[in-house]
C-alpha positions, 0 to 999 in steps of 0.5 A, a space after each residue: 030867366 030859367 033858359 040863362 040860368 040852366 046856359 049859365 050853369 054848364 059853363 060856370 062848370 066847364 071854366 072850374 074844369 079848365 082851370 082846374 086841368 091847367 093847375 096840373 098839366 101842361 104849362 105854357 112856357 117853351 124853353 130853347 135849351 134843355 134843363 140840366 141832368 138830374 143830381 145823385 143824392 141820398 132819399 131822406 128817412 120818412 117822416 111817418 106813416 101815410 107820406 108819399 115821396 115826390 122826386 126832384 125836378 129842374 124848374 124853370 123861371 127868370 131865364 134860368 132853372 132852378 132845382 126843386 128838391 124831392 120831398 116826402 108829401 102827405 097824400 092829399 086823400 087815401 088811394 091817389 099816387 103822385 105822377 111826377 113833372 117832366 120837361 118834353 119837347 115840343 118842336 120848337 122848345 121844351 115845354 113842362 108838364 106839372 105833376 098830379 095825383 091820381 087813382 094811377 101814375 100816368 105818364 112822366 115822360 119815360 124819366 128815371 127819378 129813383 125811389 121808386 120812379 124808374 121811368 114808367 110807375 111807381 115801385 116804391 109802394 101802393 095803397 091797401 085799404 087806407 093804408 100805404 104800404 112802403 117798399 123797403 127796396 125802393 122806400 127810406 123807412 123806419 120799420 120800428 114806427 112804421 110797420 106797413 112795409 114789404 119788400 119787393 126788389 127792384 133796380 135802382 139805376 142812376 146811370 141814365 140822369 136825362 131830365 127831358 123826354 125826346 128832342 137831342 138827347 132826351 129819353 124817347 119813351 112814350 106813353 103806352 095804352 095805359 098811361 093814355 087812359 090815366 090822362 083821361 081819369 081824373 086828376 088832383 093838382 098839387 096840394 098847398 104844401 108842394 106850391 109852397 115848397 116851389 116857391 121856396 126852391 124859387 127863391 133861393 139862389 142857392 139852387 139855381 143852375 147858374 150857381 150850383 152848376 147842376 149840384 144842388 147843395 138841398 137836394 132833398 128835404 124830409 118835408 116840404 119847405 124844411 130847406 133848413 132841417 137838419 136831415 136834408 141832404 145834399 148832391 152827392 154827385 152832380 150832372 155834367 158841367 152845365 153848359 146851355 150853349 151845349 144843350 141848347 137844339 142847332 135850329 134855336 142857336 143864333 148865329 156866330 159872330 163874324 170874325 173881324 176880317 168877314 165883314 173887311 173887302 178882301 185885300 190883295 197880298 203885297 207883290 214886288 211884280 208890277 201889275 199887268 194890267 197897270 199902267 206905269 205913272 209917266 217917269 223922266 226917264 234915267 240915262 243908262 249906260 249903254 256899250 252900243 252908240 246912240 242913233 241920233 249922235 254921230 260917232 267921234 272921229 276916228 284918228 287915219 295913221 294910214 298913208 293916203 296915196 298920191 292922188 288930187 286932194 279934193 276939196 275939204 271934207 266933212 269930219 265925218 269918218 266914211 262908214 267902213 271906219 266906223 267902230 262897230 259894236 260887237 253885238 247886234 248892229 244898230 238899227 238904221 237910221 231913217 233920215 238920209 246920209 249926208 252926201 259927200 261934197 265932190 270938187 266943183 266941176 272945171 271949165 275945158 277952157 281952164 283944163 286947156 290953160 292948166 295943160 299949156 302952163 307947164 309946157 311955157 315953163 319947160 322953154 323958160 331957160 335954166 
């Protein structure tokens, strides 16, 4: 019992030791598009000695971000500063990594909230015994009830606004030696204060980045969860038009929808030219007028006005006009024709015993008397 008791022990603690690390460090979501940039706005006056600033970020939650405004926090115990969140890229999206207190700032993704948190550390005060000792040049305080001030200057620059580190666009710092050691000390997560004013921010539409378009009308609040108190403030200037098709990485952006015609066979153009490689549909053919004279039909017969000579006229004759007095077209002459001409009926041949008879006649009439 002793030996299950003594196993029992260092695992209870290693559970408590995992889920306190999740509470402030990476969370597991991962976001194909990045968040929007960060507003311009006014730090809100401190409510009183011993409270820590603690920037806004974009939050991220029912597909869509939300804006979680920065708010003064008291520390949770003297000495420990805020690391504030950040939104990284992980290879296949963005993935947020939660804030946490800590003996020092570690890393926070190279983002320049303001106020102290220009990318890398904190300028906006530090901790002298149990005191916290503001700076005047990066911290909104009332030196007339808080006298634990000095004055350090130091270059407030809101022109860089990215809220993401690395991927398209994002910042690309990375942790240097230091904030590598950071990671490895020991962490306290977020107080019960700052999840509330999350949950808040959540549920207000007001702050979504679909509604104000990356101009959050809260942008700061004097205490966390005080979105009504007469010193909140508003954006005084928002990012660029919020637009998630335009941030969002080219491997992660679905494909266009195609055009009414891509999915259509192409189709051929009109032509009035008939296709040559169509054959054309069988037509009853339409008489044209033609100057040259058929083939199969015999041309019309010809008037003769010349005088035929003193000749035996034989016997009748086939109308048919003999080839030379023809008409004759004036261009190419027509193709020949294939079958035979008609031959020509020559006078039956007469006997010697007739030719013999036809000489003597004209001899009996010349003795006839006159």
């Amino acid at each position: 019992m002793r030996i299950i008791s003594s196993i029992r022990s260092p695992l209870i603690a290693l559970v408590l030791l995992v889920i306190s690390a999740a509470a402030y460090a990476q969370i597991g979501i991962s976001i194909s598009f990045a968040p929007p940039e960060l507003p311009v706005y006014e730090q809100p006056l401190c409510p009183g000695d011993g409270y820590l600033w603690t920037p806004g970020y974009w939050a991220y939650a029912e597909d869509d971000y939300y804006w979680v405004p920065g708010t003064w926090v008291m520390a949770p115990e003297p000495g420990l500063l805020w690391t504030p969140a950040y939104w990284g890229w992980g290879g296949s999206g963005f993935v947020f990594y939660d804030g946490y207190w800590g003996q020092q700032v570690g890393f926070y993704g190279g983002i320049s909230y303001g106020y102290g948190y220009f990318g890398e550390g904190f300028q906006g005060g530090r901790w002298e015994g149990e005191h916290f000792y503001y700076n005047r040049a990066a911290s909104n305080v009332n030196v007339t009830s808080i006298h634990n001030v000095y004055n350090t200057t130091v270059i407030n620059n809101t022109s860089v606004r990215v809220s993401y580190n690395g991927g398209s666009g994002g910042i690309s710092a990375r942790p240097t030696a230091r904030e590598e050691s950071v990671a490895h000390e020991r962490h306290v997560p977020p107080v019960a204060a700052q999840t509330q004013h999350v949950q808040e921010a959540r549920a207000k539409p007001e702050l979504r980045a679909s509604m104000n378009h990356g101009s959050p009308a809260v942008a700061a609040t004097p205490k966390p969860g005080a979105f009504s108190d007469r010193a909140v403030v508003p954006a005084k200037q928002g990012g660029a038009p919020y637009n998630r098709a335009a941030v969002q990485p080219p491997a992660n952006r679905p494909a266009a929808p195609p055009s009414n015609n891509s999915t259509r066979p192409a189709q051929p153009a009109p032509s009035n030219r008939p296709e040559a490689n169509r054959p054309e549909p069988t037509r009853p053919a339409t008489a044209q007028p033609t100057s040259r004279p058929e083939a199969n039909r015999p041309p019309a017969a010809q008037p003769n006005n010349r005088p035929e000579p003193n000749r035996t006229e034989p016997a009748p004759r086939s109308q048919t006009p003999p080839p030379a007095e023809r008409s004759q077209p004036q261009h190419a002459p027509a193709p020949a024709e294939t079958r035979p001409a008609p031959q020509q009926q020559r006078p039956p041949a007469v006997k010697p015993e007739e030719k013999k008879q036809q000489k003597e006649q004209p001899k009996q009439e010349e003795k006839r008397p006159q």
